[in-house]
MOPAC internal coordinates of N, CA, C and O (Angstrom, degrees):
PM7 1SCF
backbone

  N    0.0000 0     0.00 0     0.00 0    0    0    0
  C    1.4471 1     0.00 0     0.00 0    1    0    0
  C    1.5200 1   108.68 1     0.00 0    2    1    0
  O    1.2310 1   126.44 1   -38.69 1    3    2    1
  N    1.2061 1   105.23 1   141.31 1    3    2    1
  C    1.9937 1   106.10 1   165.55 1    5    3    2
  C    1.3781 1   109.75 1   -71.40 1    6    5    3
  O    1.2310 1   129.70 1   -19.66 1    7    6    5
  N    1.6018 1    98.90 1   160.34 1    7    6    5
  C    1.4826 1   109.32 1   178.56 1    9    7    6
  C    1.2222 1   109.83 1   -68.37 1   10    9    7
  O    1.2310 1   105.91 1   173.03 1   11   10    9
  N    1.8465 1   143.76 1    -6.97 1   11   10    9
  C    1.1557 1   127.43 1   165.92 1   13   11   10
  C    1.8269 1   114.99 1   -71.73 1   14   13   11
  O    1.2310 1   130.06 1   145.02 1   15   14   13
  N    1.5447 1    98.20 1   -34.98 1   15   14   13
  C    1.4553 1    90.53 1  -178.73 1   17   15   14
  C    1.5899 1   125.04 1   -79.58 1   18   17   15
  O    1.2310 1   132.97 1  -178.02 1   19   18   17
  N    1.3617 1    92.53 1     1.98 1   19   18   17
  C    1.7573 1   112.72 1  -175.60 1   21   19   18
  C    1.7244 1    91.22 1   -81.88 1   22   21   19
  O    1.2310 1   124.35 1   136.61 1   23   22   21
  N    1.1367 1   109.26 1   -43.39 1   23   22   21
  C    1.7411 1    94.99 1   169.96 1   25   23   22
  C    1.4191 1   129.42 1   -96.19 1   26   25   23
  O    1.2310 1   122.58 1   176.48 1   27   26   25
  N    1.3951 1   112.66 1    -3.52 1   27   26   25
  C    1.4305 1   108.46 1   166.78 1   29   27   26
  C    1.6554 1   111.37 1   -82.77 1   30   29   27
  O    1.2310 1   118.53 1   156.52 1   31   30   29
  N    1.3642 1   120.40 1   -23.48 1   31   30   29
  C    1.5288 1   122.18 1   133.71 1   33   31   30
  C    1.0397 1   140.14 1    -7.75 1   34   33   31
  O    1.2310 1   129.40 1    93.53 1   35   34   33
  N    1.4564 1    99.49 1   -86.47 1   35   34   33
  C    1.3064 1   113.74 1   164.81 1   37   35   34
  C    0.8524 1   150.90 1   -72.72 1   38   37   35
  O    1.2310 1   123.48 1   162.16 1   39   38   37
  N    1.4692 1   110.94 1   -17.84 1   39   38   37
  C    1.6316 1   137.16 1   165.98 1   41   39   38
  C    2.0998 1   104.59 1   -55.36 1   42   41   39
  O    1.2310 1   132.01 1   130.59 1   43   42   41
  N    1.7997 1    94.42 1   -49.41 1   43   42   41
  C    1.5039 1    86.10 1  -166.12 1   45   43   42
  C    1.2794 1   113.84 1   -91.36 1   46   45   43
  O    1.2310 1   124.09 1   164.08 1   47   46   45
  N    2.0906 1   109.76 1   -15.92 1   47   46   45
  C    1.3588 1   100.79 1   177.55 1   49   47   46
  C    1.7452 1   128.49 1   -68.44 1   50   49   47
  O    1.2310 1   137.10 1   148.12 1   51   50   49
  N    1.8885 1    84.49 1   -31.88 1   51   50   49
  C    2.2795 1   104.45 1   167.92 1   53   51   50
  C    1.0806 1   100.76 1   -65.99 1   54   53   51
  O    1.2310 1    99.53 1   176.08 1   55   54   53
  N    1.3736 1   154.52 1    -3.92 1   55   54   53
  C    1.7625 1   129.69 1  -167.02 1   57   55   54
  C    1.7048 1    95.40 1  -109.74 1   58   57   55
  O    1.2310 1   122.86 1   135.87 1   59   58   57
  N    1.6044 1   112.13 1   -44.13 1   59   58   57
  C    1.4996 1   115.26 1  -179.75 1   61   59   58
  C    1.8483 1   112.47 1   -83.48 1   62   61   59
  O    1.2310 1   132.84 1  -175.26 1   63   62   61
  N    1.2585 1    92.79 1     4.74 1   63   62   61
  C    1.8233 1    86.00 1   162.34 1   65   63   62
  C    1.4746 1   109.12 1  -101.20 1   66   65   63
  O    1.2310 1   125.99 1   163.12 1   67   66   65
  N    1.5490 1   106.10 1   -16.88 1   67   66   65
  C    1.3857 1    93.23 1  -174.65 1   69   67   66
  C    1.0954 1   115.03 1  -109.61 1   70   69   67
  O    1.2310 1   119.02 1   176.71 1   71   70   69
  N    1.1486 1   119.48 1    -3.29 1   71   70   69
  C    1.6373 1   142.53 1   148.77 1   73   71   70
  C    1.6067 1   103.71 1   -36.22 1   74   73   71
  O    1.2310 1   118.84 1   122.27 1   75   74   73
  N    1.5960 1   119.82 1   -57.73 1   75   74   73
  C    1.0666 1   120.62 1  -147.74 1   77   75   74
  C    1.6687 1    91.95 1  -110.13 1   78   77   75
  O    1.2310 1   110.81 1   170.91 1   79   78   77
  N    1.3779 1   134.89 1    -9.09 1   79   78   77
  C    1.3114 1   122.25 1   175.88 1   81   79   78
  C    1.4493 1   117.64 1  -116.99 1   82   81   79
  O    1.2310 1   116.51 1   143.28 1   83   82   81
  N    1.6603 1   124.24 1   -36.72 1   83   82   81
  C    1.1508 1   128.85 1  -174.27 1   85   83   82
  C    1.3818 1   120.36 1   -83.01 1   86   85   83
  O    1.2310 1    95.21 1   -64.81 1   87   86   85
  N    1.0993 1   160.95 1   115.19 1   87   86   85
  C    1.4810 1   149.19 1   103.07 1   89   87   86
  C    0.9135 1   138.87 1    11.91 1   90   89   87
  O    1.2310 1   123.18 1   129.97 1   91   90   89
  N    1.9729 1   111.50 1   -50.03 1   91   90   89
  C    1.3683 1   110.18 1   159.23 1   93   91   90
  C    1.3875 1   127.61 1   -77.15 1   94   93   91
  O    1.2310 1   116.69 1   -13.78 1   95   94   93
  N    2.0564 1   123.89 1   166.22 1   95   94   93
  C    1.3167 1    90.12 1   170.08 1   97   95   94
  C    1.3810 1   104.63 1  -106.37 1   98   97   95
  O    1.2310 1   121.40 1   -15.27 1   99   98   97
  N    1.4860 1   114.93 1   164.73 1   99   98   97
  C    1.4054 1   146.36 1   137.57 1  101   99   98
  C    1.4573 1   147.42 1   -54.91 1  102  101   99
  O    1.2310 1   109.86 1   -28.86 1  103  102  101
  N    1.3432 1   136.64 1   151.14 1  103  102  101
  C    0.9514 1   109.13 1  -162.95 1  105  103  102
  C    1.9668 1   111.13 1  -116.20 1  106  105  103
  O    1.2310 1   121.78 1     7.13 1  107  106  105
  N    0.9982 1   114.19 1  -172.87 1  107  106  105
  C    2.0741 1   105.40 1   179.48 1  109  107  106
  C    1.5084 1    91.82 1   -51.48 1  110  109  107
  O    1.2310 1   119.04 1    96.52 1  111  110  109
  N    1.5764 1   119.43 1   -83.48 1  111  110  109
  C    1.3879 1   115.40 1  -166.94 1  113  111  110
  C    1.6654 1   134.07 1   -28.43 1  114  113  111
  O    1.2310 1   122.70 1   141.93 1  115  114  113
  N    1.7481 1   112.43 1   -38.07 1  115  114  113
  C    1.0861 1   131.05 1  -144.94 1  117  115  114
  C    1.4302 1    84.78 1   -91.20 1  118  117  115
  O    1.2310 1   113.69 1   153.09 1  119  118  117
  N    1.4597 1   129.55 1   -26.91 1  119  118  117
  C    1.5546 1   130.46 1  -144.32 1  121  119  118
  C    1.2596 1   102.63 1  -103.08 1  122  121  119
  O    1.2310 1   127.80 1   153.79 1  123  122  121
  N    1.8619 1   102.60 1   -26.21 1  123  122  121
  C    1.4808 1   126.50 1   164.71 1  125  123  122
  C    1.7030 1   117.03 1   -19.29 1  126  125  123
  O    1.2310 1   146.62 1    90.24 1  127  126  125
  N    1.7465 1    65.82 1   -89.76 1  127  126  125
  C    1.0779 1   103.10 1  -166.48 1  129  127  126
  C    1.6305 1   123.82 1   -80.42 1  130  129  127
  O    1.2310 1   122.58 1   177.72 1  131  130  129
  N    1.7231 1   112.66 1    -2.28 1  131  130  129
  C    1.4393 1   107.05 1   161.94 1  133  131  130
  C    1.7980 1   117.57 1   -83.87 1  134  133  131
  O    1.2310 1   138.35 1   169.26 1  135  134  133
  N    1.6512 1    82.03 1   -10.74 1  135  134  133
  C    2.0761 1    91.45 1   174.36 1  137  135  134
  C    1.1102 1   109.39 1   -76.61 1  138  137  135
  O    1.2310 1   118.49 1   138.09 1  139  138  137
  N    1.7358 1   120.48 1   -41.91 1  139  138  137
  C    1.2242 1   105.88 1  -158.98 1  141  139  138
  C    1.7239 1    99.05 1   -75.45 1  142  141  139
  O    1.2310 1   109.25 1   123.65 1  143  142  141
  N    1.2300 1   137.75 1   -56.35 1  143  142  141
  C    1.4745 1   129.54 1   155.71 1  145  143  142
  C    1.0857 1   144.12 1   -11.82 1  146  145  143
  O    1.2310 1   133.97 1   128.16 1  147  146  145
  N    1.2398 1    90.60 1   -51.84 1  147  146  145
  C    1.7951 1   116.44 1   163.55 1  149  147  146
  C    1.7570 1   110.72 1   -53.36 1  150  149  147
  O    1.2310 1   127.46 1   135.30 1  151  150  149
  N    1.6439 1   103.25 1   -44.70 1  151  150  149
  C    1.4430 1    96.55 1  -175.00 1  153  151  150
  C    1.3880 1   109.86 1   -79.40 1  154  153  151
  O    1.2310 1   114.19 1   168.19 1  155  154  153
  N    1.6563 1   128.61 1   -11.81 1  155  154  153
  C    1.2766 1   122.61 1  -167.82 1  157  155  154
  C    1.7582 1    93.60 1   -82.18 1  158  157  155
  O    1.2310 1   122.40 1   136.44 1  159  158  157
  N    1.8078 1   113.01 1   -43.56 1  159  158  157
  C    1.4089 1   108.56 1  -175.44 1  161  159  158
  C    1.4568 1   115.64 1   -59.88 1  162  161  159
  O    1.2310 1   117.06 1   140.31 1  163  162  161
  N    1.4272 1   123.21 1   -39.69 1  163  162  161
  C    1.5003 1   118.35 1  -163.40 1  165  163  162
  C    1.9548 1    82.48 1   -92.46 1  166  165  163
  O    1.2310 1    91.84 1   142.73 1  167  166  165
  N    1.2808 1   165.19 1   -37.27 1  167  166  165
  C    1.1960 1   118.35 1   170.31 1  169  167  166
  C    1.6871 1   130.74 1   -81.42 1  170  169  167
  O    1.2310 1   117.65 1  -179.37 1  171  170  169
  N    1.2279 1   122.08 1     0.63 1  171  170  169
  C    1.6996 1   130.12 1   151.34 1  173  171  170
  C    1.7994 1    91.08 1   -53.89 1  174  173  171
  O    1.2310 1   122.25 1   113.34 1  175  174  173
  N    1.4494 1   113.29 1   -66.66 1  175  174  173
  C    1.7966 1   113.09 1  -165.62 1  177  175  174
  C    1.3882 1   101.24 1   -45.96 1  178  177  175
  O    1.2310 1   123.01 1   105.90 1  179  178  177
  N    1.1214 1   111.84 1   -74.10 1  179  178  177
  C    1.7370 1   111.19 1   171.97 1  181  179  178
  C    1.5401 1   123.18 1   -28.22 1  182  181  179
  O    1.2310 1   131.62 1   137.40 1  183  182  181
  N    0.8145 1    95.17 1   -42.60 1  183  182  181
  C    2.1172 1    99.34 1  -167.17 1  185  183  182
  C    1.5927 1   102.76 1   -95.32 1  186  185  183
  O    1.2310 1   122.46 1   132.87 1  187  186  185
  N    1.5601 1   112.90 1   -47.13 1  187  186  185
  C    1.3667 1    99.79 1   169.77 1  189  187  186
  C    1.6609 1   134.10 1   -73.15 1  190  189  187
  O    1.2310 1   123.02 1   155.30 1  191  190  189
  N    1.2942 1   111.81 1   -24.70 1  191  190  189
  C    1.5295 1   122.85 1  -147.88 1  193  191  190
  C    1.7111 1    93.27 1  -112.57 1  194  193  191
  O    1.2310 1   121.68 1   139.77 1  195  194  193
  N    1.5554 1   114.39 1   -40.23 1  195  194  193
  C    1.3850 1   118.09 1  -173.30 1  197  195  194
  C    1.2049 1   118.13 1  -116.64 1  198  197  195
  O    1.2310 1   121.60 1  -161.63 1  199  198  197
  N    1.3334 1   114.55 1    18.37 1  199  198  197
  C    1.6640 1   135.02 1  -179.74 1  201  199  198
  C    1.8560 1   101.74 1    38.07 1  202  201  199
  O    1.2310 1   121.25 1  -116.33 1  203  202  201
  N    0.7852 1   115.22 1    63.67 1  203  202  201
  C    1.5146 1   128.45 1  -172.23 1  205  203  202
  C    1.5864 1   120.03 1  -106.52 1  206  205  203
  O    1.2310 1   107.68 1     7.31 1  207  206  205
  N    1.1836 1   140.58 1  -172.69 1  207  206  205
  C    1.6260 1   124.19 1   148.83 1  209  207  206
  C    2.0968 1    84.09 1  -155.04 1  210  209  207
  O    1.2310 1   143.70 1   -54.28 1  211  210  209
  N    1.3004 1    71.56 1   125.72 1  211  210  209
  C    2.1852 1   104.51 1   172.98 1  213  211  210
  C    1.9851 1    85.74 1   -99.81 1  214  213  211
  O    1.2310 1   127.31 1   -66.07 1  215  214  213
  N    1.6795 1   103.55 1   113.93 1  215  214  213
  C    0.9915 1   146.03 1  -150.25 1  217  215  214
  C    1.8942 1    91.70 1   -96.00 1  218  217  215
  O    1.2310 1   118.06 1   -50.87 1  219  218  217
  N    1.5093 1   121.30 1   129.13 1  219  218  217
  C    1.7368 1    98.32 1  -167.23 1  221  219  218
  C    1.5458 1    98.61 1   -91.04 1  222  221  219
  O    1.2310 1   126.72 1  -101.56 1  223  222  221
  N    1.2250 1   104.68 1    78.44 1  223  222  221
  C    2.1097 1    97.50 1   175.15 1  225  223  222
  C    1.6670 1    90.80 1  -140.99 1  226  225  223
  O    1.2310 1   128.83 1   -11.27 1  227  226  225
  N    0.9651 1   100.59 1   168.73 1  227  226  225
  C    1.6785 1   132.44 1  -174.59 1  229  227  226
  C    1.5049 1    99.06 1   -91.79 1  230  229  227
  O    1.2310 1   115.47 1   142.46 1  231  230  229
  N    0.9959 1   126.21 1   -37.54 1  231  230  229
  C    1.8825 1   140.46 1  -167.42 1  233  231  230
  C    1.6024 1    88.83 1   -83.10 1  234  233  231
  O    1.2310 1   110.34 1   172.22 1  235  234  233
  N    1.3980 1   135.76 1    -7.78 1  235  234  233
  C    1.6696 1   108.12 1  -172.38 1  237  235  234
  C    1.1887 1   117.76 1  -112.86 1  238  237  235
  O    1.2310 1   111.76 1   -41.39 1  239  238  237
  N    1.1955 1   133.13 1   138.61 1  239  238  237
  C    1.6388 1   132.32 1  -144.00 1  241  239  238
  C    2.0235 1    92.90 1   -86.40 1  242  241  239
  O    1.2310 1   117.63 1   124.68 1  243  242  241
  N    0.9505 1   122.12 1   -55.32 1  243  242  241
  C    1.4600 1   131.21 1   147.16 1  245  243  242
  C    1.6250 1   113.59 1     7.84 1  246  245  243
  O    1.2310 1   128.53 1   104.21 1  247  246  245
  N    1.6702 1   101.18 1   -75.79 1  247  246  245
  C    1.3062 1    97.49 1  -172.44 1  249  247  246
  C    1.7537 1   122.38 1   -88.28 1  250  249  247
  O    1.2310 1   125.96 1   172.15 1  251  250  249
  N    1.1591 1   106.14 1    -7.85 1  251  250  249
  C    1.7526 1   133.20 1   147.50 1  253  251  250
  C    1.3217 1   108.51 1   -60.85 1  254  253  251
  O    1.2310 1   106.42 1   117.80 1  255  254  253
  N    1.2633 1   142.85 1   -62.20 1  255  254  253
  C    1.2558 1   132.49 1  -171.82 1  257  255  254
  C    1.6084 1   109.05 1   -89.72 1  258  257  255
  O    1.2310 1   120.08 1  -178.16 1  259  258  257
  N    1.4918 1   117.45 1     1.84 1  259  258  257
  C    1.7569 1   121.64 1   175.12 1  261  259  258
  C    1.3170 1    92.11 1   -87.04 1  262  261  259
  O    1.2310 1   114.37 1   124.60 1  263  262  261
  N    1.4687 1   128.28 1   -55.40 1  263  262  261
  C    1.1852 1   141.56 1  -131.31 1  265  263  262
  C    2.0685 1    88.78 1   -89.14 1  266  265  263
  O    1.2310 1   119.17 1   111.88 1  267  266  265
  N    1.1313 1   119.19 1   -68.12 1  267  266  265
  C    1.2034 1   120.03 1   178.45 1  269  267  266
  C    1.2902 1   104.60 1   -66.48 1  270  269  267
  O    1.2310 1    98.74 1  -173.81 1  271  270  269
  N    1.2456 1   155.77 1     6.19 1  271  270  269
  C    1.8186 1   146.00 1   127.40 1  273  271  270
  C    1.4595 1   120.99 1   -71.81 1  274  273  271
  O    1.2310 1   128.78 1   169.75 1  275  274  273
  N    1.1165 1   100.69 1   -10.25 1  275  274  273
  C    1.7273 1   107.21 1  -173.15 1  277  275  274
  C    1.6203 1    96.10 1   -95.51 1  278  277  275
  O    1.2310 1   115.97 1   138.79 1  279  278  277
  N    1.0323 1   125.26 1   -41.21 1  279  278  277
  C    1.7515 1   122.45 1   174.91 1  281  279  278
  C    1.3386 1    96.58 1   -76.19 1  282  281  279
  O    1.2310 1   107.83 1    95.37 1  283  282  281
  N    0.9381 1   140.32 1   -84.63 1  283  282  281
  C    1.6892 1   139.78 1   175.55 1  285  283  282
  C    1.2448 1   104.03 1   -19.27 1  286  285  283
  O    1.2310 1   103.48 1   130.40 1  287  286  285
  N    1.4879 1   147.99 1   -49.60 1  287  286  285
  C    1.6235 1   141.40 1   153.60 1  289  287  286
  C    1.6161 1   105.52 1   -52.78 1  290  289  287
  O    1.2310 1   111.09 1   140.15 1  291  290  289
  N    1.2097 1   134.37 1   -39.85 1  291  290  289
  C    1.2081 1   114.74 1   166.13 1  293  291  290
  C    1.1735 1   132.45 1   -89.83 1  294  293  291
  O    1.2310 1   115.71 1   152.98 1  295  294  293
  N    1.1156 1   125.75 1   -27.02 1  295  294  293
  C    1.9132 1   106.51 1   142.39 1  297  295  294
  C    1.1339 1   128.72 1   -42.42 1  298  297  295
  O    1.2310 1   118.52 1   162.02 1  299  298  297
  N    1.3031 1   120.43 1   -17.98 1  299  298  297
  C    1.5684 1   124.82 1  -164.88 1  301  299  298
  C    1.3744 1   100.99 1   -88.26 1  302  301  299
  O    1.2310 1   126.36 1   144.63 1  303  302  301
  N    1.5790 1   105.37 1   -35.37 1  303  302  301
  C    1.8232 1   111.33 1  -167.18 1  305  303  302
  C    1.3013 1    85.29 1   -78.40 1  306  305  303
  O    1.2310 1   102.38 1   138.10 1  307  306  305
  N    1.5765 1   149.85 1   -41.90 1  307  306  305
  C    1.6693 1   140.32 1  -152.73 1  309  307  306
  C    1.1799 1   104.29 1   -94.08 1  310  309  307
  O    1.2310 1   116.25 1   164.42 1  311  310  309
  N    1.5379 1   124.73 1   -15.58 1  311  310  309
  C    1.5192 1   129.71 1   168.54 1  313  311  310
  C    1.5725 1   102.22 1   -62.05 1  314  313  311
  O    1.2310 1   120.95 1   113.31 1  315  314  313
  N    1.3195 1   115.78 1   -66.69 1  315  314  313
  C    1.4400 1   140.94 1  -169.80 1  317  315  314
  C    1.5736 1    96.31 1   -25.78 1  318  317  315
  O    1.2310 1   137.65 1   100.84 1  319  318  317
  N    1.5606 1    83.40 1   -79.16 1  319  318  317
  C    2.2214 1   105.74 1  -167.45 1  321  319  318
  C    1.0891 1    97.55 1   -71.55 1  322  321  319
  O    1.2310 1   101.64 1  -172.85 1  323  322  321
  N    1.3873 1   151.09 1     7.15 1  323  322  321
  C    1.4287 1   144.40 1   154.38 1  325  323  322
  C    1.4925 1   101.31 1   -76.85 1  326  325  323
  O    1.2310 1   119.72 1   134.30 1  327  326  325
  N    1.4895 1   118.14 1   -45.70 1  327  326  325
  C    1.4152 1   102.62 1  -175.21 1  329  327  326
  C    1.2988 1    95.33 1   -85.08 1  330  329  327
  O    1.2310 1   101.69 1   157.61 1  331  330  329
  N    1.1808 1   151.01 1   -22.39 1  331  330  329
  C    1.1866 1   131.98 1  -175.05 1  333  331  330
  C    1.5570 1   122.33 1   -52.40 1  334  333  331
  O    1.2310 1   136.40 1   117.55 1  335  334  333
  N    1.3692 1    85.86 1   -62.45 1  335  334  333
  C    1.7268 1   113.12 1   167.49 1  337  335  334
  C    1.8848 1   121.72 1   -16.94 1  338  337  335
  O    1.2310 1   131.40 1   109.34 1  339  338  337
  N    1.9539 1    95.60 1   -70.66 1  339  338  337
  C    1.3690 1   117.24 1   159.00 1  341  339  338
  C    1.4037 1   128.33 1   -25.66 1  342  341  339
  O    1.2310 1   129.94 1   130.62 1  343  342  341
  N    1.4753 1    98.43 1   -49.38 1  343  342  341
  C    1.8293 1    87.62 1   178.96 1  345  343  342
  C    1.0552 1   100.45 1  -100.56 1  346  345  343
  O    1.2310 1   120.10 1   180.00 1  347  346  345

């Protein structure tokens, strides 16, 4: 994939994870860039954990459903150590 579709990725996979996990809001960059991460964590999860292969196209439901679990695991880890932090 090109680096534009690496952020149209990530743009929509960070806004619908945080759509569906956060409360607080976020900002364009932040939503960016927890998608584009998100998609590197959920296709390592995929390929390592579920012996799988997340396919590099925009058209594959795979790297849509890697990419939006891989930000949703990382909100989960910055939720975590945020509360950790607190106490």
């Amino acid at each position: 994939m090109s680096w534009m579709a690496w952020i149209v990725l990530g743009l929509v996979s960070g806004t619908l994870a945080r759509m569906a996990m956060s409360r607080g809001e976020r900002g364009l960059i932040s939503s960016t860039l927890i998608g584009i991460t998100g998609s590197y964590i959920g296709a390592w999860i995929v390929a390592h954990w579920m012996h799988g292969t997340v396919k590099p196209s925009l058209l594959d439901v795979t790297t849509w459903v890697s990419a939006i679990g891989g930000a949703m695991v990382l909100l989960f880890a910055y939720r975590v150590l945020r509360f950790v932090s607190r106490r």
